[in-house]
C-alpha positions in Angstrom: 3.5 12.7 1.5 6.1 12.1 -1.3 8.6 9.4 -1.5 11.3 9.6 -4.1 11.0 7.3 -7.1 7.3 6.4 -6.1 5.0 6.4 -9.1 2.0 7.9 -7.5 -1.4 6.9 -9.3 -4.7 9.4 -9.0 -8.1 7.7 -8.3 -9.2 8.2 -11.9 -6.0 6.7 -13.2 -6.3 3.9 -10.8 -10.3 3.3 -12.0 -8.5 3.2 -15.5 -5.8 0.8 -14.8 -8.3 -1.9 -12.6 -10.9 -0.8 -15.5 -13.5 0.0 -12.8 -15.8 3.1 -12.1 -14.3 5.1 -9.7 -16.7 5.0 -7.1 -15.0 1.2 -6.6 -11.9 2.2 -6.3 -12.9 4.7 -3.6 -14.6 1.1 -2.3 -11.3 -0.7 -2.1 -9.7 1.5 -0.5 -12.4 1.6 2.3 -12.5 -2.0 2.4 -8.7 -2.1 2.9 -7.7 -3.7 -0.3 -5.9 -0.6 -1.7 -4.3 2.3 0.5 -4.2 6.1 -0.5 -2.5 9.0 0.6 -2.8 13.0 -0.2 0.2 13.8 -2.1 -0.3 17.5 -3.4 -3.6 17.6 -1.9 -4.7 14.7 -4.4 -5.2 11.0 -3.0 -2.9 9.1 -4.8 -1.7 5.3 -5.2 1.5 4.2 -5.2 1.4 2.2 -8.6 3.5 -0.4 -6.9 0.1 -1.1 -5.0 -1.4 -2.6 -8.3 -0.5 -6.1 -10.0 -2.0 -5.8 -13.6 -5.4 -5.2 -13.0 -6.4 -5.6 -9.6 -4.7 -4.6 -6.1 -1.4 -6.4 -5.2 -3.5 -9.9 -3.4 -1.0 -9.6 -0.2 -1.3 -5.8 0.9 -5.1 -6.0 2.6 -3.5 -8.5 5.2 -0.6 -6.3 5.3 -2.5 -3.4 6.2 -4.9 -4.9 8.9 -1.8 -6.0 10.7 0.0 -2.8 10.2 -3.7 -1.5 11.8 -3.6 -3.6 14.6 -0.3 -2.8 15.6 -1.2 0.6 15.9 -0.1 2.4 12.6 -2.1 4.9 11.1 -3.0 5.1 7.4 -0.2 8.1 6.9 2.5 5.4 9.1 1.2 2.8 7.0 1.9 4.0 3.8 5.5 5.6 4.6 6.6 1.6 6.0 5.0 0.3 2.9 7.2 2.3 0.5 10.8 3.1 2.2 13.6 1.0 2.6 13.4 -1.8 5.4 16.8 -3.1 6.3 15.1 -6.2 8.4 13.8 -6.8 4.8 16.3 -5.6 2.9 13.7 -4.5 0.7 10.9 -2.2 0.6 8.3 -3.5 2.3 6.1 -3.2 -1.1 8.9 -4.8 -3.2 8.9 -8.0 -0.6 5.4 -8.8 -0.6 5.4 -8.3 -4.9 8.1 -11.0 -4.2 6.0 -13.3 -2.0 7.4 -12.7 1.3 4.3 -11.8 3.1 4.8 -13.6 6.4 8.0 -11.7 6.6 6.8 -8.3 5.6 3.9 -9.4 8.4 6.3 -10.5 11.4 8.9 -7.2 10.6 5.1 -5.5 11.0 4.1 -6.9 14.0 7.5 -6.3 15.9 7.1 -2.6 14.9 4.2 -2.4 17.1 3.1 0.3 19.3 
């Protein structure tokens, strides 16, 4: 997957951003807090999925809902980081703006 202007992040240079071990950033993303995709045949970040040092607060609820409406990880990630025009926005760039309850109802409607 590769998505213009995205600043994709390896695991190692996500473990060096948060300052963790990488073992726990393969832990957030299996706990849902972080999402990763295989760009080049690497898992990679979007950078944009980071605030400072530690995963952006709003995406874990993002993704469960984006779960339960029947998105895959893959479908997850390409919402997440195009253009929305319900939003206006991407949907990463809305919830780094604190419209999660938007960003979650444009989710919900797009529901399988």
């Amino acid at each position: 997957m590769t998505e213009e202007g995205i600043d994709w992040l390896t695991l190692p240079d996500v473990a060096e951003r948060l300052d963790v071990k990488l073992s726990q950033v393969r832990r957030l993303i299996e706990d849902r807090l972080l999402l990763a995709s295989r760009v080049d045949g690497v898992l990679k970040v979007p950078a944009d999925f980071l605030d400072g040092q530690e995963p952006l607060h709003d995406l874990r609820g993002t993704l469960i809902v984006l779960g339960d409406a029947g998105f895959t990880d893959d479908e997850a990630m390409r919402w997440l980081i195009a253009e929305d025009d319900t939003l206006g926005a991407r949907p990463v760039d809305a919830l780094r703006s604190g419209r999660k309850a938007e960003v979650r109802r444009v989710a919900q409607a797009l529901g399988f």
